[in-house]
C-alpha positions as CSV (number, residue, x, y, z in Angstrom):
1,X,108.7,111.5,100.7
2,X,105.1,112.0,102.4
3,X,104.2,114.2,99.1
4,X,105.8,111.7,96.5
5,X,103.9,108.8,98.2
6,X,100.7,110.4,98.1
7,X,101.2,111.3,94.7
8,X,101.4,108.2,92.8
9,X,99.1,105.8,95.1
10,X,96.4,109.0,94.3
11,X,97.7,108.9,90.3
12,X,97.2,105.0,90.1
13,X,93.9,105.3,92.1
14,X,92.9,107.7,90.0
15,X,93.1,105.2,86.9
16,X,92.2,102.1,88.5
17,X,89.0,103.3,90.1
18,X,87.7,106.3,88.9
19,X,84.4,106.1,91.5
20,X,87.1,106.9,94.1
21,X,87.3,110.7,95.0
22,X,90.9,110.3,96.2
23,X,93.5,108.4,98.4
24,X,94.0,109.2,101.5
25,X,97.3,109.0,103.6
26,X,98.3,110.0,107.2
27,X,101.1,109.4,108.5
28,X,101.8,108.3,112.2
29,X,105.7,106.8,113.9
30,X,107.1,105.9,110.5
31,X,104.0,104.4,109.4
32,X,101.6,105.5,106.6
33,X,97.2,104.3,106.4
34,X,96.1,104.3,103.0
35,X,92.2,105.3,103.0
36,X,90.0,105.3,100.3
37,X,87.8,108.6,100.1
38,X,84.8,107.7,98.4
39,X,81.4,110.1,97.1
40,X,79.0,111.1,100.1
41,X,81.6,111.4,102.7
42,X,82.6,107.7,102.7
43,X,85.9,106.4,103.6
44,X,87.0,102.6,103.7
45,X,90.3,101.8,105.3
46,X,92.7,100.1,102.5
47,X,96.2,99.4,104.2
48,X,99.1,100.2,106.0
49,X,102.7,101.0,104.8
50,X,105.9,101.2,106.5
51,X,109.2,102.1,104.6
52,X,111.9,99.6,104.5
53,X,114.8,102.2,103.3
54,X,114.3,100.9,100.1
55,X,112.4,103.9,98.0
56,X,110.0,102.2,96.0
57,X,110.2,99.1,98.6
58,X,107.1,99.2,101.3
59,X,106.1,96.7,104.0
60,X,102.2,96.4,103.5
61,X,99.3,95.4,106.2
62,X,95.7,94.7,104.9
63,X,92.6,96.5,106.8
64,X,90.6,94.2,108.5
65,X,87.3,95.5,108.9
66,X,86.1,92.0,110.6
67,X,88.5,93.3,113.4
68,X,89.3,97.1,112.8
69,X,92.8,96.5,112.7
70,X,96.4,95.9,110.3
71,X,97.4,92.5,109.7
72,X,100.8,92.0,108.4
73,X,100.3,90.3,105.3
74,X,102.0,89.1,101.7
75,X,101.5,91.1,98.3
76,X,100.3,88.9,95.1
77,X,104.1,88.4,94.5
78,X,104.0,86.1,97.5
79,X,106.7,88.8,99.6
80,X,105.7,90.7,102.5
81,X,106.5,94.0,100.7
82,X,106.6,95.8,97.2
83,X,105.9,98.8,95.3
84,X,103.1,101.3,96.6
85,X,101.0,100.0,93.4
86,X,100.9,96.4,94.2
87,X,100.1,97.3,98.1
88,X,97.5,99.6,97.1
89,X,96.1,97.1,94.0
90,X,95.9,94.1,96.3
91,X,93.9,96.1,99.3
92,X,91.8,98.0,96.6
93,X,91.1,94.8,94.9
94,X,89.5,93.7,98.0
95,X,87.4,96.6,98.9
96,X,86.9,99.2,96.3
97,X,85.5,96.7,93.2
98,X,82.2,98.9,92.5
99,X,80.1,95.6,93.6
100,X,81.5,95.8,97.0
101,X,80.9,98.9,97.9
């Protein structure tokens, strides 16, 4: 499951922002951080996804770089979890826009 999920967030990174090198994922206690790895050896923190025992289901946490930390937090659909896309659309809509970086 580790290689599938890394697979498609880096394919749909790939085509939604092509100024990121690739996604990053590490996996820790069930949990997996999603980093962006950007040129120059620059990485911004994206989210955090936990399975649900649904496949394409995933719990999703925002970065907070105000605090350095996960916050539990809802999708654009308005639910707590969703497809790897959406989790990694919503954080990447927040911090890898090119005029935010």
């Amino acid at each position: 499951m580790q290689h599938h999920l890394r697979q498609r967030l880096n394919r749909h990174g790939r085509e939604r922002w092509p100024h990121v090198e690739a996604i990053a994922v590490r996996f820790r206690a069930g949990v997996a951080y999603v980093t962006a790895e950007l040129p120059g050896d620059q990485s911004i923190p994206l989210c955090r996804l936990r399975f649900t025992g649904v496949l394409h289901t995933w719990g999703f946490a925002l970065y907070l770089a105000s605090s350095d930390s996960y916050k539990d937090n809802i999708l654009p659909s308005g639910l707590p979890a969703g497809s790897l896309e959406e989790a990694l659309d919503c954080a990447g809509d927040i911090y890898l826009n090119e005029s935010t970086i």
